[in-house]
C-alpha positions in Angstrom: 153.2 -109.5 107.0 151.5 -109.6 103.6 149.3 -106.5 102.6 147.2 -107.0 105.8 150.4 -105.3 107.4 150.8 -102.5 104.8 149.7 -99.0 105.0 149.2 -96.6 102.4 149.8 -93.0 102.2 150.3 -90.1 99.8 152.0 -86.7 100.7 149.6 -84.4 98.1 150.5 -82.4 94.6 148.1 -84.8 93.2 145.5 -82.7 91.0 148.3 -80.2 88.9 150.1 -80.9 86.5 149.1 -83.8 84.7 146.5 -83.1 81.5 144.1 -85.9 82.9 144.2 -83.9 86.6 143.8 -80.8 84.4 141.0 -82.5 82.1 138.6 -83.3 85.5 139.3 -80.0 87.2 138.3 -77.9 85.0 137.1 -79.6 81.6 134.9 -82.2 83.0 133.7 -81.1 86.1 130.9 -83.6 86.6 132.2 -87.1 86.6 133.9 -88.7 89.0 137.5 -86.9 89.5 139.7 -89.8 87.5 142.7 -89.2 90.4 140.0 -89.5 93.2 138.6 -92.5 90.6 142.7 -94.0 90.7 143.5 -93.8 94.6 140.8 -95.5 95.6 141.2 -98.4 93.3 144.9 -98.6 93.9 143.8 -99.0 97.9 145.2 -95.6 99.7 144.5 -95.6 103.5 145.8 -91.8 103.7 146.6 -88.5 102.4 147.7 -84.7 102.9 146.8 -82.1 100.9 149.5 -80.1 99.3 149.8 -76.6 97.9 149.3 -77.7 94.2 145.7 -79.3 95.1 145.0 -75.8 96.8 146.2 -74.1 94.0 143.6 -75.8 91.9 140.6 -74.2 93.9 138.6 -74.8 96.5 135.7 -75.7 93.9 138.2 -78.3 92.3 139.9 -79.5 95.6 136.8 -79.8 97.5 135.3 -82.3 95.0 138.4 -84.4 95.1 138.4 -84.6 98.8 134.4 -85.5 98.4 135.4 -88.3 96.1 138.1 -89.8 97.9 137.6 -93.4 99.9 140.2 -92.3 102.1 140.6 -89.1 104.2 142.5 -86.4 103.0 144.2 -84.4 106.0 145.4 -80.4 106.5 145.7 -80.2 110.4 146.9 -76.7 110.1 144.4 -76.0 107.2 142.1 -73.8 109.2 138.5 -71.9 108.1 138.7 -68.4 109.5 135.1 -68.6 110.4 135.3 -71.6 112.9 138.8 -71.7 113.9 138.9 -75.0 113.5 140.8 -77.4 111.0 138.6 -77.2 107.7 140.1 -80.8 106.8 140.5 -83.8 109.0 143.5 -83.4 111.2 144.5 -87.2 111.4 143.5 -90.5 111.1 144.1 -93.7 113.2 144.9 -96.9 111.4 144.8 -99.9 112.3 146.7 -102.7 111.3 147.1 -106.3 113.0 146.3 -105.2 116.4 148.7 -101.8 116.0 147.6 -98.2 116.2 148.8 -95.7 113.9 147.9 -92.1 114.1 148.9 -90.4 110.5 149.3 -86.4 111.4 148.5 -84.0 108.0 150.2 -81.0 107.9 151.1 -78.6 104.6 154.0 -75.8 103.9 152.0 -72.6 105.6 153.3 -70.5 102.5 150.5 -70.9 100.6 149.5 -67.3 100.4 152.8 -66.6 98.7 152.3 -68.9 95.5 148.4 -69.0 95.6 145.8 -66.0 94.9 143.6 -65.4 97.8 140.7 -66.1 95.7 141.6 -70.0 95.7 141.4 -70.5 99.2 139.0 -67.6 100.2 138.0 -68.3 103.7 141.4 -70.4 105.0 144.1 -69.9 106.3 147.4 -72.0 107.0 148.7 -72.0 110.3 152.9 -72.7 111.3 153.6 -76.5 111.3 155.4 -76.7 114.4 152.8 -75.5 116.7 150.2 -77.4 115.0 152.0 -80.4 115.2 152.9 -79.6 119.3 148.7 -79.1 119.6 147.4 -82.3 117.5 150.2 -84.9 118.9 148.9 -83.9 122.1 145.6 -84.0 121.2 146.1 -87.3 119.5 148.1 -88.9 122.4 145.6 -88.3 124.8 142.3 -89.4 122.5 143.2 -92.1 120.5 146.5 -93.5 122.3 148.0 -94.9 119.7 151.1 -97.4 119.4 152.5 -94.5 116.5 152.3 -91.6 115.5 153.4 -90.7 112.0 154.2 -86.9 110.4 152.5 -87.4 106.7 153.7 -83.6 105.3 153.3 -81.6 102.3 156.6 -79.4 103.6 160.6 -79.6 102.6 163.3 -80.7 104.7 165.6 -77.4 104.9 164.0 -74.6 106.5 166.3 -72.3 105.3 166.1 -73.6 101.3 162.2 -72.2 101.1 160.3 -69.2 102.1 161.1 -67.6 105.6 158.6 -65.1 107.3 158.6 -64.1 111.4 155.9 -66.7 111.5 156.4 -69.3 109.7 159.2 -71.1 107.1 158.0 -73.1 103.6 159.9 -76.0 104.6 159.4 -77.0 108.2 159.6 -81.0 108.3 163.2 -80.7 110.2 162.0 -77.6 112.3 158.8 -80.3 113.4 161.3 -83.4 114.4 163.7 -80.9 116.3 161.2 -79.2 118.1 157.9 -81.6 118.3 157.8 -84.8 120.8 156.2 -87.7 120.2 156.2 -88.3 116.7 157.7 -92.1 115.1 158.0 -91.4 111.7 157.9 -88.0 109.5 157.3 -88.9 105.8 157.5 -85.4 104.0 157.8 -84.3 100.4 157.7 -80.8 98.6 160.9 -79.5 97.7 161.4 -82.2 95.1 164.7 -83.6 97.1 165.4 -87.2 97.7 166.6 -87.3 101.3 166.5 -89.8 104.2 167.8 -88.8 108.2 167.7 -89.6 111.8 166.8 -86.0 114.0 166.8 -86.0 117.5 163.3 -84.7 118.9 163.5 -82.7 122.4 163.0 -86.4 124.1 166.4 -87.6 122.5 164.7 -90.0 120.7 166.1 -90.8 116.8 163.1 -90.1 114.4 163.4 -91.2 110.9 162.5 -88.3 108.2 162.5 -89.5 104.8 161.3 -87.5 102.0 160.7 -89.5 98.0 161.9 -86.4 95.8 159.3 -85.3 93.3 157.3 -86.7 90.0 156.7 -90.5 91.5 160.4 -91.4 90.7 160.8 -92.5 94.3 159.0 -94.9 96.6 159.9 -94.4 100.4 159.2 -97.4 101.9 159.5 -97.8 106.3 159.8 -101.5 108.0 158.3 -101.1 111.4 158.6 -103.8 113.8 156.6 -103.0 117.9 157.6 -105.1 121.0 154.8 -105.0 123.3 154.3 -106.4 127.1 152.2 -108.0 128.6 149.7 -105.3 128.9 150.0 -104.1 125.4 152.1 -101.4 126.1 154.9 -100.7 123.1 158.3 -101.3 124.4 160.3 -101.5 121.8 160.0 -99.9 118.3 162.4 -100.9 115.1 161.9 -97.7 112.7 163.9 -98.6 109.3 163.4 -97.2 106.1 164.7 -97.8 102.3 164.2 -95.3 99.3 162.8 -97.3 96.1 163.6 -96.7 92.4 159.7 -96.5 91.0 161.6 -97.6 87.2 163.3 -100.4 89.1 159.6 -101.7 90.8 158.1 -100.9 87.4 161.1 -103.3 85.7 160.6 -105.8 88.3 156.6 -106.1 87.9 157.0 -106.7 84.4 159.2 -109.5 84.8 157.3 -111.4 87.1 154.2 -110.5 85.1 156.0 -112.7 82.0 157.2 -114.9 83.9 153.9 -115.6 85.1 153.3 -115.1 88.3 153.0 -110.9 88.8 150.0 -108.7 89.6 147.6 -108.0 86.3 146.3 -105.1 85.8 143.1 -105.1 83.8 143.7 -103.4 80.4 140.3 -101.6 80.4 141.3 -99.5 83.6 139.4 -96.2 83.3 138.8 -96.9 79.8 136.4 -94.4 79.2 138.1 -91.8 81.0 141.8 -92.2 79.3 139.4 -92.0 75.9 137.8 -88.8 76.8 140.9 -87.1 78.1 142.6 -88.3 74.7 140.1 -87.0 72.6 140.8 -83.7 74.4 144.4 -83.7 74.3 144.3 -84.2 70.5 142.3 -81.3 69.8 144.1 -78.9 67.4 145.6 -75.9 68.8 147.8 -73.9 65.7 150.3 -74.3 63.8 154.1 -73.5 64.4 156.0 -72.4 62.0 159.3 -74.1 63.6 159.9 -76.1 67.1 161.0 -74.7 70.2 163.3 -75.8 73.1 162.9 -75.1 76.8 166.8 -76.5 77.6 167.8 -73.3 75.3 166.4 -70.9 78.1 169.6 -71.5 80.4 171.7 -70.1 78.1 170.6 -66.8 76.7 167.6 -65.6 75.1 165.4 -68.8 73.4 162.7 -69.3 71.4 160.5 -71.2 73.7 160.5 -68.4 76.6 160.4 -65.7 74.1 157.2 -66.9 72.9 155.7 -67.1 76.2 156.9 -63.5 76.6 155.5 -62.7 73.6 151.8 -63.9 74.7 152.2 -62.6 78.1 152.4 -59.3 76.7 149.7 -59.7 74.5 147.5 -61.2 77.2 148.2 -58.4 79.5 146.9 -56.0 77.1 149.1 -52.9 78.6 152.5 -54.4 80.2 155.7 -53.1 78.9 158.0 -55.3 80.4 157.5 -59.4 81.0 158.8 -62.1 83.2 159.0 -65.6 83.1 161.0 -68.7 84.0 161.5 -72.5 82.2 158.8 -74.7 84.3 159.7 -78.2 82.5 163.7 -78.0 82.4 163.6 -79.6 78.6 160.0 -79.3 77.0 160.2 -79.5 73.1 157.4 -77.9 70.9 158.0 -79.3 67.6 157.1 -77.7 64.4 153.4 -78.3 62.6 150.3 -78.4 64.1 150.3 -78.4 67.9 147.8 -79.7 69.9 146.1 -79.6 73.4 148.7 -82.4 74.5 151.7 -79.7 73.7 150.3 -77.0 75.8 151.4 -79.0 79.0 155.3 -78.8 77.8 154.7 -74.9 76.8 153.0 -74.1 80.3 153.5 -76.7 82.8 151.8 -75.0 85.6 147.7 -73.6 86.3 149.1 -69.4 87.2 147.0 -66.9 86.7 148.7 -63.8 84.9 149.3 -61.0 87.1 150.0 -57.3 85.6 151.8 -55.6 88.3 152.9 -52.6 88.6 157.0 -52.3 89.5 159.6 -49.8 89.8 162.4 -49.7 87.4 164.6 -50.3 90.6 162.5 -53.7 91.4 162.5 -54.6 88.2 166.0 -54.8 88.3 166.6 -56.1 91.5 164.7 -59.2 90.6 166.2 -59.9 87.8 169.3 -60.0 90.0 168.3 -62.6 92.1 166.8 -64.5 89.5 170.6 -64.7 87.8 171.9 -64.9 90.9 170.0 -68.5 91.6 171.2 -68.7 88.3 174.4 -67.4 87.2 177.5 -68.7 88.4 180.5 -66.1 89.6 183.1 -67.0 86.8 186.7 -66.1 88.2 188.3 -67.3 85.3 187.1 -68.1 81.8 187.4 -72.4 82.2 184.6 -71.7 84.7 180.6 -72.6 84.7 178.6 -70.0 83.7 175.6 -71.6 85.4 175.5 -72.2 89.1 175.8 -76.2 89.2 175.2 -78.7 92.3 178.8 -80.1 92.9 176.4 -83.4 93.8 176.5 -86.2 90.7 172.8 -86.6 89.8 172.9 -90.6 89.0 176.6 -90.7 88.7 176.3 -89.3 85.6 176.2 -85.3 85.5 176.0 -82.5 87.2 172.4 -80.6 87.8 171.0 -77.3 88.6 172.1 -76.1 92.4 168.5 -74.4 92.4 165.0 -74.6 91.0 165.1 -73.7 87.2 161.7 -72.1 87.7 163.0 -68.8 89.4 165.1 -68.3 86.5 163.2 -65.7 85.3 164.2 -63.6 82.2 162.8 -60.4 81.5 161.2 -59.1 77.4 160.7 -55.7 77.2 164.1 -54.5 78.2 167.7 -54.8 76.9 170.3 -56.1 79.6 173.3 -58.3 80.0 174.2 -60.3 82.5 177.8 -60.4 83.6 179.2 -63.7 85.0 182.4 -62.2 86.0 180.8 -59.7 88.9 179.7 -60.7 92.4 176.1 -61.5 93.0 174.0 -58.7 93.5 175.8 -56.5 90.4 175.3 -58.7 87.3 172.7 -57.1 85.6 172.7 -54.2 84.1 169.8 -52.9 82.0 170.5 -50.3 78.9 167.4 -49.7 77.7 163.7 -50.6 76.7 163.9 -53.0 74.4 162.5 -50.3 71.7 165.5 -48.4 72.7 163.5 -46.1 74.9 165.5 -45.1 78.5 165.1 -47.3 81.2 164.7 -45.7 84.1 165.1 -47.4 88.1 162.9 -44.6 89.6 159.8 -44.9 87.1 156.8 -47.3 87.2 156.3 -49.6 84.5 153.9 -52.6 84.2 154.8 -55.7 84.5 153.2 -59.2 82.6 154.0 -62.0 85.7 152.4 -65.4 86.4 150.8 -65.3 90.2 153.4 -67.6 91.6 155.9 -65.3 91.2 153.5 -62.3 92.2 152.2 -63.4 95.1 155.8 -64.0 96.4 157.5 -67.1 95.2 160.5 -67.7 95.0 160.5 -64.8 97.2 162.3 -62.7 94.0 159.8 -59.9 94.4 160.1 -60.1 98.4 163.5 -60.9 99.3 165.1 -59.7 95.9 162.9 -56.8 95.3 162.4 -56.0 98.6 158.6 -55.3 98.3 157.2 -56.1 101.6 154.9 -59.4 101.5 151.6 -57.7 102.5 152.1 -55.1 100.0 152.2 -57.6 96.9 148.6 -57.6 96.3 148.3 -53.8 95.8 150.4 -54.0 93.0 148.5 -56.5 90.9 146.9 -54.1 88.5 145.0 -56.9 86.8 145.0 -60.4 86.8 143.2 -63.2 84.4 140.3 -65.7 85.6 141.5 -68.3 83.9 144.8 -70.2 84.6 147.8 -68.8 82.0 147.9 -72.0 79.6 143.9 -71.6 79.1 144.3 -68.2 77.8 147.9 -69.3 75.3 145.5 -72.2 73.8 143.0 -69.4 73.4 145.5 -67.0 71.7 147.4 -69.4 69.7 144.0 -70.7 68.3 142.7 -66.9 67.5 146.4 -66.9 65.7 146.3 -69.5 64.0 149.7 -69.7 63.5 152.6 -69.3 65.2 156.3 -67.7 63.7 158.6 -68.5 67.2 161.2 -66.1 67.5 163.9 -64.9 69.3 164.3 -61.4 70.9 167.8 -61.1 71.5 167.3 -58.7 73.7 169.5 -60.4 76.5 173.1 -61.9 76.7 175.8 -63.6 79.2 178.9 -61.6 79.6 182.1 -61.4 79.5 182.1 -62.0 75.5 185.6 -63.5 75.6 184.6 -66.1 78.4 180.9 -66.8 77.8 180.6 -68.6 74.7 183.1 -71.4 75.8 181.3 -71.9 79.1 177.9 -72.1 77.8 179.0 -75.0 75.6 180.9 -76.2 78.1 177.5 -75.9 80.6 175.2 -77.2 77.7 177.2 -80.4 77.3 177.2 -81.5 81.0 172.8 -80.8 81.9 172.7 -81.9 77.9 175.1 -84.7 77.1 173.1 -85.6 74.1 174.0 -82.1 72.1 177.6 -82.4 73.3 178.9 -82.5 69.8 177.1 -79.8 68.8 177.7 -77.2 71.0 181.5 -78.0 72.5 183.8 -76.6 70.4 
């Protein structure tokens, strides 16, 4: 079919998490947005919001959409005032005489990652009744040859965020329960995964989601049979899941060999120069690096630090949480720079100070190690709580997402591997030596994904109801958290990293062995140095 046959589409997370993204939301604010500036050279027919672009603002995410050749959708994305779907529901395609509906919809759990204040006047309705009203609506306005699900939303419904009304990941729930759809592409919960559901019609629909960071391209052949009259009656629906490295390997060989696509070299020139410029700006100096993969293991350095500046920064909390956000950042030693602050802090959170009982302080921290934690029955087992799945053939991974693992500063504790989930943790003391006590308040330094409810470990683990979250925020920052660290490590100046020891995996006879035994299969590289 040649490109004339080819659609385009994205599935959203596009303005986080990237310094350029970071450098036009907030830095320069008056140019052209350089992703906006990048998806319409590269030729996109289609997007969906997700909750990362929300998360940036409405002042940020509205000028992206503004700037965007294509449409981006949010069908359940709904102004309060109106009613009606702030952002374009769908969009029809056409493509050598065939008519393809693309459906937006986004994860409805917005409100429990994203401060109110970032999408003041929205709300985000359930995905499956939104996709029952606009595939309705679409069959009977645009009657199109297909109808495809383009979702911000994970596959497993109950792997996210479950409330009465709604679940985070709702792609499935939409397939099972939704007629009429072809196709669901989906992504969200950063899992590669490809299936056939049956919709209530019996009908086979192909749900493929691409995993996360653009290492996967999901790519669907679709082949339509139509009579006489035009009418489809026959569809082909078969899809393939690309390596992007092995694309990226094969485009360089045909581009020596003479006969590839060519880039121009002076792409966004002036953009990659000014957001250079930026990213080299001095920050402070450290006295000695700092390693993210240490986190899973104890008490490290690089979360210690961010501990450290939480409490500063929340001028008033005794206690602080937070989680590794980049799995193996490295902060080396010297001068740091802009650039470095995107390994320290890979996320735009606000910093919440929250007020929590001793008793929810503990229970979180209990379902933090228990995402965590393995139960060790014996002392040749993992520590850590490892997907029996091979990640490449090569080694094992993380069952869950490393960025609930939240440790706690401000408290002494251990953490013992050898009890059942729900009684590893025990707190001793304030880490000053103080009593810690379960039925006393104390304030709590906590980025706003976590206190607005995600990774539900204040909700589900805490058992603080949903609603009741935003009473406790005490006080919260207007700027995201790695604005105010560049701010604090430049007052500084310089930086001495240390660790706080004020944490440790238990039983002492069994833990040491299994943490180098752990370390060596997510961290092959340090194997000699940390098996014994």
């Amino acid at each position: 079919m040649g490109t004339q046959g080819v659609v385009l589409t994205d599935g959203g997370d596009d303005i986080q998490g990237h310094p350029a993204a970071y450098y036009y939301n907030f830095v320069d604010t008056t140019s052209e947005h350089i992703v906006a500036a990048a998806m319409n050279r590269i030729g996109y027919d289609v997007a969906t919001i997700g909750n990362h672009d929300i998360e940036a603002g409405r002042r940020v995410f509205d000028r992206w959409i503004s700037q965007c050749r294509f449409p981006v959708l949010g069908a359940n994305v709904v102004d309060k005032q109106t009613g009606e779907p702030y952002l374009k529901p769908y969009e029809v395609i056409e493509r050598q005489g065939v008519r393809i509906a693309v459906l937006g919809l986004i994860t409805p759990a917005i409100p429990n990652w994203v401060p109110e204040m970032l999408w003041q006047g929205l709300r985000f309705d359930d995905m499956v009744s939104s996709a029952r009203r606009w595939v309705e609506e679409i069959q009977k306005r645009e009657r199109p040859d297909l109808i495809v699900g383009l979702f911000h939303s994970g596959i497993d419904e109950e792997g996210g965020i479950q409330t009465s009304d709604y679940s985070e990941n709702e792609a499935r729930l939409v397939a099972q329960q939704v007629s009429g759809l072809d196709l669901i592409l989906y992504g969200h919960d950063h899992r590669r995964n490809m299936e056939r559901v049956a919709n209530p019609s019996g009908d086979s629909i192909l749900v493929m989601g691409p995993t996360s960071t653009g290492r996967c391209l999901c790519q669907v052949d679709i082949t339509l049979r139509k009579d006489r009259r035009g009418r489809v009656v026959e569809k082909q629906i078969a899809g393939q899941q690309l390596s992007t490295a092995d694309i990226d390997a094969a485009l360089q060989q045909a581009a020596e060999e003479g006969h590839g696509v060519e880039i121009p070299a002076d792409w966004f020139a002036e953009a990659q120069a000014s957001v250079q410029a930026y990213m080299q700006e001095e920050v402070g100096v450290f006295s000695s690096a700092v390693h993210e993969r240490d986190a899973f293991f104890g008490p490290s350095a690089f979360i210690d630090l961010i501990h450290d500046l939480q409490l500063d920064l929340s001028q008033g909390a005794q206690i602080s949480f937070a989680a590794p956000l980049s799995f193996d950042a490295t902060i080396n030693a010297g001068m740091t720079h802009v650039s470095d602050m995107f390994a320290l802090y890979k996320y735009e959170n606000l910093l919440y100070t929250m007020r929590l009982s001793g008793r929810e302080v503990h229970d979180a921290l209990e379902m933090s190690y228990d995402l965590w934690c393995n139960t060790m029955h014996s002392p040749d087992d993992h520590i850590l709580l490892l997907d029996s799945v091979l990640d490449g053939n090569t080694r094992l991974g993380l069952k869950n997402m490393a960025f609930n693992f939240d440790s706690a500063a401000g408290i002494n504790y251990i953490v013992d591997a050898s009890k059942p989930d729900g009684q590893k943790v025990t707190i001793l003391s304030m880490e000053d030596g103080t009593p810690f006590a379960e039925d006393k308040d104390y304030l709590v330094a906590i980025n706003s994904y976590r206190g607005n409810g995600g990774g539900e470990l204040l909700t589900r683990g805490a058992g603080i109801p949903l609603a009741e979250l935003p009473s406790r925020v005490v006080a919260s920052t207007e700027h995201d958290l790695r604005y105010h660290l560049i701010e604090l490590i430049r007052t500084r100046g310089r930086i001495t990293p240390r660790t706080r020891a004020n944490w440790r995996f238990t039983p002492d006879a069994w833990a040491p062995a299994a943490i180098a035994r752990d370390r060596a299969i997510l961290f092959p590289k340090d194997k000699k140095k940390w098996q014994h």
